[in-house]
C-alpha positions as CSV (number, residue, x, y, z in Angstrom):
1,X,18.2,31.2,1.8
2,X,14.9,32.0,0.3
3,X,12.8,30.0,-2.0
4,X,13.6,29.8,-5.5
5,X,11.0,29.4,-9.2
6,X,12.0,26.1,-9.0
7,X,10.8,25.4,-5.7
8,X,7.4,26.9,-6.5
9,X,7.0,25.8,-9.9
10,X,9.1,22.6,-10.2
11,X,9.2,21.1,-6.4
12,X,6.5,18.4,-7.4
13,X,7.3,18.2,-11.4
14,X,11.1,17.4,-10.9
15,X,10.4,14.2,-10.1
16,X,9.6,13.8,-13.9
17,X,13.0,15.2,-14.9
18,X,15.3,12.0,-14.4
19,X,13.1,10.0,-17.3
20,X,13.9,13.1,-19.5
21,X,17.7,12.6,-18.2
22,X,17.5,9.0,-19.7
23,X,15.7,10.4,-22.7
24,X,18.5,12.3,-23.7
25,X,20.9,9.9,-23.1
26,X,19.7,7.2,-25.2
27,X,19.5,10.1,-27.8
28,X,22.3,11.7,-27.8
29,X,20.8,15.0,-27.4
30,X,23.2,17.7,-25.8
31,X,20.7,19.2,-22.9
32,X,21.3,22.6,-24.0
33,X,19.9,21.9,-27.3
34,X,16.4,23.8,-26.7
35,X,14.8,22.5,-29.9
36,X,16.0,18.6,-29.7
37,X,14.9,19.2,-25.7
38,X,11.5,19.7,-26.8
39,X,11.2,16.9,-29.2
40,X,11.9,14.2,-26.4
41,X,8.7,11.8,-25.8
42,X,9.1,12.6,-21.8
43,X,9.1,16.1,-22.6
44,X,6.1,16.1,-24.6
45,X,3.9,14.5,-21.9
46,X,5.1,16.5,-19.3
47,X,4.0,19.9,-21.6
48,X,0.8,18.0,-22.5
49,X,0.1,18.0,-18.6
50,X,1.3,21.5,-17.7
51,X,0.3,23.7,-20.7
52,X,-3.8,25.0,-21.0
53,X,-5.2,23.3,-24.0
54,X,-6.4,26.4,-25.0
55,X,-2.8,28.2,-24.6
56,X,-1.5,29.8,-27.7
57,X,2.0,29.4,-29.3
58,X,3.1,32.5,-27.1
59,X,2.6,30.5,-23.8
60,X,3.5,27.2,-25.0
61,X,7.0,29.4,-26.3
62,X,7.0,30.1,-22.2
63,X,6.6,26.7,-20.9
64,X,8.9,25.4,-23.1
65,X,11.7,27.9,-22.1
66,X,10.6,27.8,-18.7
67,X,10.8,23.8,-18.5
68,X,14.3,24.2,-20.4
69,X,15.9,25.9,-18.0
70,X,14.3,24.5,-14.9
71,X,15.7,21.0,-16.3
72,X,19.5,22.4,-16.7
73,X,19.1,23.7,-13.3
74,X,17.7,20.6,-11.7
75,X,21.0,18.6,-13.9
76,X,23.2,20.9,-13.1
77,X,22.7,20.0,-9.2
78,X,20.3,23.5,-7.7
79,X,23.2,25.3,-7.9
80,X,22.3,29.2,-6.2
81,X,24.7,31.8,-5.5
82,X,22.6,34.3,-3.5
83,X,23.9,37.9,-4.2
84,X,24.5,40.6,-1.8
85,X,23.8,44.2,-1.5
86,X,27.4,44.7,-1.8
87,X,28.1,42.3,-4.7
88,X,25.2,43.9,-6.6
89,X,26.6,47.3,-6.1
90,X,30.1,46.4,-7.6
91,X,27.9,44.8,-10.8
92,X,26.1,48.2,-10.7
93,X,29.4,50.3,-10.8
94,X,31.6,48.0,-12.5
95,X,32.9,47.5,-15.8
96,X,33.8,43.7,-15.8
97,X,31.1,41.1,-18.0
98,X,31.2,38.0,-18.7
99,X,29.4,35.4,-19.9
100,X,31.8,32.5,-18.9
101,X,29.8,30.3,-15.9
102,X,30.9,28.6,-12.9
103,X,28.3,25.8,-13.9
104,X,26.6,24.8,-16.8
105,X,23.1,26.4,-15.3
106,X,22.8,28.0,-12.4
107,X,20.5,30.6,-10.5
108,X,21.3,34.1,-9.4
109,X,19.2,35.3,-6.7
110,X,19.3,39.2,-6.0
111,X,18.3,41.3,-2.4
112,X,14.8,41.2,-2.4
113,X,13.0,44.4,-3.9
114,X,16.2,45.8,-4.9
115,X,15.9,45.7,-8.9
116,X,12.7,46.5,-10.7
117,X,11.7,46.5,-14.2
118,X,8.4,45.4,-16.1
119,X,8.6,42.4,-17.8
120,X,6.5,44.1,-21.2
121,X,5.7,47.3,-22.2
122,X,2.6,47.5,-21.4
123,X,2.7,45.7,-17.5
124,X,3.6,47.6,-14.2
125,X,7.4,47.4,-12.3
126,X,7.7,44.5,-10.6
127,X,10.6,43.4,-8.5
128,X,13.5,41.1,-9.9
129,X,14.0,38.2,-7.7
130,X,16.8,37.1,-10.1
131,X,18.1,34.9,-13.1
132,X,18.4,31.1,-14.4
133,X,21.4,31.3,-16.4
134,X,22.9,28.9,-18.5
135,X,25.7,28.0,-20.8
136,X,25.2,28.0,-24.2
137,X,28.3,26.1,-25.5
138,X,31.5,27.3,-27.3
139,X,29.5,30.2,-28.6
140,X,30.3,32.1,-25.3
141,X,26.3,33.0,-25.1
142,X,24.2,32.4,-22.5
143,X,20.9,31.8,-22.2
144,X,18.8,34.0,-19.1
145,X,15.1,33.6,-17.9
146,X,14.7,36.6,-15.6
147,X,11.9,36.1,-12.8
148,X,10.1,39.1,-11.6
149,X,7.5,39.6,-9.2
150,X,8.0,36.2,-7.1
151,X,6.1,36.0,-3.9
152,X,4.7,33.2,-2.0
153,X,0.7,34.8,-2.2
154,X,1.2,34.7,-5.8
155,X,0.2,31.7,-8.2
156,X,3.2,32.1,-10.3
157,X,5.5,34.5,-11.7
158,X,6.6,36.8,-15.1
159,X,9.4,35.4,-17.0
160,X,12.0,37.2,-19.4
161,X,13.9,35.3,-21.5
162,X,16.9,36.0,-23.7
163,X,20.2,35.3,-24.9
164,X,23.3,37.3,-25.5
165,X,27.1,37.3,-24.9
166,X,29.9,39.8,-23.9
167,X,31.8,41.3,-26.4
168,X,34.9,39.6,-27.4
169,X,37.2,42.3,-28.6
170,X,36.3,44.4,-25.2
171,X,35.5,41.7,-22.2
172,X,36.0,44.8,-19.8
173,X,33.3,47.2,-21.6
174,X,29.7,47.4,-21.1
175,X,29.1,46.5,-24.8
176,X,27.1,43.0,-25.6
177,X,24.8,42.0,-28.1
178,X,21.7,43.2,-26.9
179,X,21.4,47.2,-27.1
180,X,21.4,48.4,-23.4
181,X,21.2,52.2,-23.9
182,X,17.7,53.9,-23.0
183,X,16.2,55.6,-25.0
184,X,16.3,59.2,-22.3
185,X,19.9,58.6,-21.9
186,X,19.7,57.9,-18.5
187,X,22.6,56.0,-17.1
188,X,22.0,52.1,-16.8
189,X,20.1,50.7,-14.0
190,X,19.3,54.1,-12.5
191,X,15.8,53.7,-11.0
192,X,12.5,54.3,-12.5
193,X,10.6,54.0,-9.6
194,X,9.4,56.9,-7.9
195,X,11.7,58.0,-5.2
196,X,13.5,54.7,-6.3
197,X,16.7,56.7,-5.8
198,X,16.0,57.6,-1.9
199,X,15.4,54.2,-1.4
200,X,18.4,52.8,-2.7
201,X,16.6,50.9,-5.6
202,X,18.2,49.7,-9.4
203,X,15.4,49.4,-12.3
204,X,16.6,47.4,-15.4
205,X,14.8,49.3,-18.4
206,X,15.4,46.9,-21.2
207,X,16.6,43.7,-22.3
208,X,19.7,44.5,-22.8
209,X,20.0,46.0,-19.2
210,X,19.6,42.3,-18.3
211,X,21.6,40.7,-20.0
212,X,24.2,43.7,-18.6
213,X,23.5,42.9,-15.1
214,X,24.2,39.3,-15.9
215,X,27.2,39.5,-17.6
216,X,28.5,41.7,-14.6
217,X,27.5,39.7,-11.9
218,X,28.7,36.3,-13.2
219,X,32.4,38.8,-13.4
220,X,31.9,38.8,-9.6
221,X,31.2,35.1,-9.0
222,X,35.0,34.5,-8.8
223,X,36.5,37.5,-7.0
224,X,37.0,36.4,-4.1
225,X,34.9,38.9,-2.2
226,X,33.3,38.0,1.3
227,X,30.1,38.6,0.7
228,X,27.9,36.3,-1.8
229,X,27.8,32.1,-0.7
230,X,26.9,29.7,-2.8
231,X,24.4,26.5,-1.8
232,X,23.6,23.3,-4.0
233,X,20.3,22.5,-3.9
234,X,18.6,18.9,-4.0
235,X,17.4,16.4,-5.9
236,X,19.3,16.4,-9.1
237,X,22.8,15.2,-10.3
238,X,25.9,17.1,-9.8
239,X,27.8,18.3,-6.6
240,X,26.1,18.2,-3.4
């Protein structure tokens, strides 16, 4: 299994993450609680350290989410579920979404170079590499960073983040919070990319195409089909 943002971002910095365990312990802060998260004296430091001094509110918004969602990952116990061509084709094709999780954070890691999109307007495709999610309680949300163009020549990474849930009253549709219809009326995840189509690609055009995707593939987590595994990862609580 490849590498995941965690490894490249967090490898070193996770040791930092059990004194923010303990933190919010002696709280009693629920870890999903993003703006209790950030108020945490360990948490603080740790943004002091990683954040530019001259960053603006924009990128400290990013570390923040970022170092949220790294943290459930790293509590939750590293857990990936790598998905295969033939698991992301059924989410591609399928009607199923939902937001319920297996875990209370966990990372879904696509085929390489098989989903593009640009992570803003104004910046170029890059491809998906795939999605922390995480639970957001008994809202039925869930929380996604989406991490495009990951490679190991590159310092670091692009990073969507959103939240969103399925719809209640139709848990089979396609409908969820987030608008997911382009604006051409071209069908979802059809590519963008030149000759994209030849090649086999999926582009996510929006937002709301993410959150989509997610929904559909977390549907697919369960059913039993041969071809995605799953792998803990190390260094944080949970099942190993």
């Amino acid at each position: 299994m490849r590498a995941t943002p965690f490894t490249y971002v967090f490898g070193d910095v996770a040791a930092r993450f059990p004194a923010i365990a303990e933190a919010l312990q002696q709280d009693g802060t629920d870890p999903i609680d993003r703006d209790r998260f950030v108020l945490l004296e360990p948490v603080g430091r740790l943004l002091r350290e990683i954040v530019p001094e001259d960053a603006g509110a924009d990128a400290l918004e990013a570390h923040v989410l970022l170092l949220h969602h790294a943290y459930l990952f790293w509590a939750t116990g590293q857990r990936i579920y790598a998905i295969s061509e033939v698991t992301l084709s059924h989410a591609v094709s399928g009607k199923q979404i939902t937001t319920k999780t297996p875990e209370a954070a966990q990372y879904l890691q696509l085929p390489e170079l098989r989903v593009w999109g640009s992570p803003s307007e104004d910046s170029p495709p890059e491809p998906l590499d795939g999605m922390f999610v995480s639970s957001r309680g008994p809202s039925a949300e869930i929380a996604v960073l989406a991490i495009f163009g990951l490679r190991p020549d590159r310092p670091g990474f692009s990073a969507v983040g959103l939240e969103g849930r399925a719809d209640r009253d139709d848990p089979t549709g396609g409908e969820i919070e987030i608008a997911a219809a382009r604006e051409d009326g071209s069908a979802s995840f059809g590519p963008t990319l030149a000759g994209g189509a030849a090649a086999g690609l999926y582009s996510v055009a929006n937002t709301g195409e993410l959150l989509l995707l997610t929904g559909r593939l977390l549907a697919l987590l369960d059913s039993g089909l041969p071809h995605e595994h799953e792998s803990p990862g190390k260094g944080g609580p949970g099942r190993t």
